[in-house]
KOLTOR-30663 format. One line per 8 residues: their letters; for each residue y, z, x of N, C-alpha, C. Coordinates in nm, 2 decimals. Atoms other than C-alpha are relative to their C-alpha. Layout:
N
A> Y Z X Y Z X Y Z X ~ ...
//
This chain:
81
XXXXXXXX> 0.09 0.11 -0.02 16.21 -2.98 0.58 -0.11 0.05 0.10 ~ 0.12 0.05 -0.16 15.88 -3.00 0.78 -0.08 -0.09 0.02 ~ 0.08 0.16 -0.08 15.73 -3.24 1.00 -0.13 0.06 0.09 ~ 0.16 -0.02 -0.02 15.39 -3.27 1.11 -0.04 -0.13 0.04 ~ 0.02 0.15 -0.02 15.22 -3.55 1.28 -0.14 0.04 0.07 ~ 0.13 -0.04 -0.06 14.85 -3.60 1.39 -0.07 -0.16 -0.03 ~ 0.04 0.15 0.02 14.61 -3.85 1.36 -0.10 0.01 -0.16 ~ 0.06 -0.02 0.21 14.44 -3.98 0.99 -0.20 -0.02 0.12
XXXXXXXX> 0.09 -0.03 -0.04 14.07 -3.91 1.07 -0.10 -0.11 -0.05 ~ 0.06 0.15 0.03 13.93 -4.23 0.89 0.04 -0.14 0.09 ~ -0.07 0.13 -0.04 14.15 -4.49 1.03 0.06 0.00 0.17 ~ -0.05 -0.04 -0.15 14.26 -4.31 1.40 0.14 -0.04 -0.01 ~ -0.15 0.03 -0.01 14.63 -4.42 1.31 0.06 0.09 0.02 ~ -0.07 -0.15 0.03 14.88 -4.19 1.38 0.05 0.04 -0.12 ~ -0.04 -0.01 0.14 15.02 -4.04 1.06 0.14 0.11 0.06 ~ -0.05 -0.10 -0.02 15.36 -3.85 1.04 0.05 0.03 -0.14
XXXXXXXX> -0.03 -0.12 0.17 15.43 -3.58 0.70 0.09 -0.01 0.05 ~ -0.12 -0.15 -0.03 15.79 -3.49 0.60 -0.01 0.00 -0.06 ~ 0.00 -0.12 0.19 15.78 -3.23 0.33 0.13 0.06 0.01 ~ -0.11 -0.03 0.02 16.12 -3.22 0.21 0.02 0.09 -0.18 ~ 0.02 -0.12 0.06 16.24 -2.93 -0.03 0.16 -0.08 -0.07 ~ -0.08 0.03 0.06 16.50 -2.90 -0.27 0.11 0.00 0.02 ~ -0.12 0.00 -0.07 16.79 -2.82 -0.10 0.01 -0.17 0.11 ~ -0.01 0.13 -0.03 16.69 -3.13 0.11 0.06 -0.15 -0.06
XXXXXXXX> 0.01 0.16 0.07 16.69 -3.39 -0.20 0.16 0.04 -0.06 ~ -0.11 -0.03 0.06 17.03 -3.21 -0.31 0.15 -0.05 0.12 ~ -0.13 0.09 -0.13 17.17 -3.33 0.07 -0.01 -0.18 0.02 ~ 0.02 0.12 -0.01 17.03 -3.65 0.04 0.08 -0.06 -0.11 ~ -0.11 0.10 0.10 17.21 -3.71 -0.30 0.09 0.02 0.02 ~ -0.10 -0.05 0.02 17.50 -3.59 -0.20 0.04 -0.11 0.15 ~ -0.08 0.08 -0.10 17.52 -3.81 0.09 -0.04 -0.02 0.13 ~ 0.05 -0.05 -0.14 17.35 -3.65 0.37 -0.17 -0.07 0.06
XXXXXXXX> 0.14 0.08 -0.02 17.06 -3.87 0.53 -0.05 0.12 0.07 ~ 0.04 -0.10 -0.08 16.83 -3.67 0.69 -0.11 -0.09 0.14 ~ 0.04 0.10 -0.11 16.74 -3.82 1.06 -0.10 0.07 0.12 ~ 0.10 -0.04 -0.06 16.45 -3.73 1.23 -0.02 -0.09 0.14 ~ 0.05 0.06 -0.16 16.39 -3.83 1.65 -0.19 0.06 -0.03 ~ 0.16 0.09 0.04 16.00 -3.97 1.61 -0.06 0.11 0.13 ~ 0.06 -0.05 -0.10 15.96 -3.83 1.96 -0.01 0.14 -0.02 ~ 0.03 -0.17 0.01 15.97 -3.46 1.86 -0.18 0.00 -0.04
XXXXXXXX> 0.13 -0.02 0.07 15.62 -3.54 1.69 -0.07 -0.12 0.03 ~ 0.07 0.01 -0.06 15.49 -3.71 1.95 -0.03 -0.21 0.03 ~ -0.06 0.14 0.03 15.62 -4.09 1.85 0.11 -0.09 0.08 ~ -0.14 0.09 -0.08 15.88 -4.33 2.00 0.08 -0.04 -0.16 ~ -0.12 0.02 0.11 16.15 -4.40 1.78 0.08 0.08 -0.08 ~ -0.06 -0.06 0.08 16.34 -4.27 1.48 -0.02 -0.04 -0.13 ~ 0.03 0.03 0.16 16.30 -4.18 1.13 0.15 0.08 -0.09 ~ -0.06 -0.02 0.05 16.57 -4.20 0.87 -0.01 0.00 -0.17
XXXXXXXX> 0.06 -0.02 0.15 16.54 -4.06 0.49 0.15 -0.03 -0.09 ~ -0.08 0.01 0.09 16.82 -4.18 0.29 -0.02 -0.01 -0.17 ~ 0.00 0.08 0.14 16.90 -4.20 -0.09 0.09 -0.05 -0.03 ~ -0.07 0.09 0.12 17.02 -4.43 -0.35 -0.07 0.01 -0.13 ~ 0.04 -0.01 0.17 17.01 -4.43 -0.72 -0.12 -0.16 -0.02 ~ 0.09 0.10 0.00 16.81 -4.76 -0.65 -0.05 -0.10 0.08 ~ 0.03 0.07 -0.08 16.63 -4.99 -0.46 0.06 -0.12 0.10 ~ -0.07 0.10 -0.04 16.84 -5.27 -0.42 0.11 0.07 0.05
XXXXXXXX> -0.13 -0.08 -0.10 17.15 -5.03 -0.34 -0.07 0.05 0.17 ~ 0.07 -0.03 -0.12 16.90 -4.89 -0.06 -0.02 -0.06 0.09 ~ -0.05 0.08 -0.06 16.82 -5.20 0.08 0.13 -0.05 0.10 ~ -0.13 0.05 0.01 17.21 -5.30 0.09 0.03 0.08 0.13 ~ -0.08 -0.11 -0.10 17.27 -4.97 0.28 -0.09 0.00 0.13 ~ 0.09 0.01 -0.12 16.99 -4.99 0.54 0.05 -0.12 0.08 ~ -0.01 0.14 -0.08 17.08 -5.37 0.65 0.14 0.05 0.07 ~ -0.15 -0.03 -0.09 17.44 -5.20 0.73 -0.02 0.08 0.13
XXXXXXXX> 0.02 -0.05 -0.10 17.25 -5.01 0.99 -0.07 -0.02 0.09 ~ 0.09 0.08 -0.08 17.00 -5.22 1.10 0.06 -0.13 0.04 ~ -0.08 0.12 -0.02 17.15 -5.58 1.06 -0.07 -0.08 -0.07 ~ 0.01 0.13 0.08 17.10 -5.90 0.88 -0.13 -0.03 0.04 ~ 0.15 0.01 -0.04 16.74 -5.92 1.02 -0.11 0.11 -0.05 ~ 0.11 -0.13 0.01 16.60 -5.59 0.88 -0.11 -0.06 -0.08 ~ 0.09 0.00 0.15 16.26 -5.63 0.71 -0.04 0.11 -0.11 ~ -0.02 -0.08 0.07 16.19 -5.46 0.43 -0.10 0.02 -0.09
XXXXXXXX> 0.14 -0.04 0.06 15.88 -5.31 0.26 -0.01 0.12 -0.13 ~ -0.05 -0.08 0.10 15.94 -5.14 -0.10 -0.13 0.07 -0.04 ~ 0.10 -0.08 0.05 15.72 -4.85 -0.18 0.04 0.12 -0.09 ~ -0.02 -0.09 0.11 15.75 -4.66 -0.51 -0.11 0.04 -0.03 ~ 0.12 -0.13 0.05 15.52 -4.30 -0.56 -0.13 -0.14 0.02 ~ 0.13 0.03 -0.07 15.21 -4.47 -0.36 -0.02 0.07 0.03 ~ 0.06 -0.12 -0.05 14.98 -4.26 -0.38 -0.16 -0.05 0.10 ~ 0.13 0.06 -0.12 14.67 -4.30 -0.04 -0.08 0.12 -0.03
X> 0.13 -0.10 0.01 14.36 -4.13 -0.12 -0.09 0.01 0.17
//
């Protein structure tokens, strides 16, 4: 995996990359989330890359870590020019 974080040069937002590899998407189906501390790249918080064979399974499994309050914002191959 790598991470990368800077600012988007249109909008002044922070932006942070993770460029995950194949062995990555082979731990992620297998089970293995991959959990990133926000603050290494210059953020507060934490970032978490889980899979599921589908959306609504993903959902299901995030609210078990978040709680009955999570919101939830579904983004499938959006691509930002």
């Amino acid at each position: 995996m790598i991470k990368l974080a800077g600012r988007d040069d249109k909008t002044g937002r922070g932006i942070i990359i993770l460029g995950i590899d194949e062995n990555n998407v082979r731990a992620l189906k297998a089970g293995s989330p991959i959990h990133v501390h926000a603050d290494e790249l210059g953020f507060v918080g934490e970032i978490v890359i889980h899979y599921e064979s589908t959306l609504e399974r993903l959902k299901k499994r995030f609210k078990q870590f978040i709680g009955p309050n999570t919101q939830v914002s579904d983004t499938v191959g959006t691509k930002k020019n």
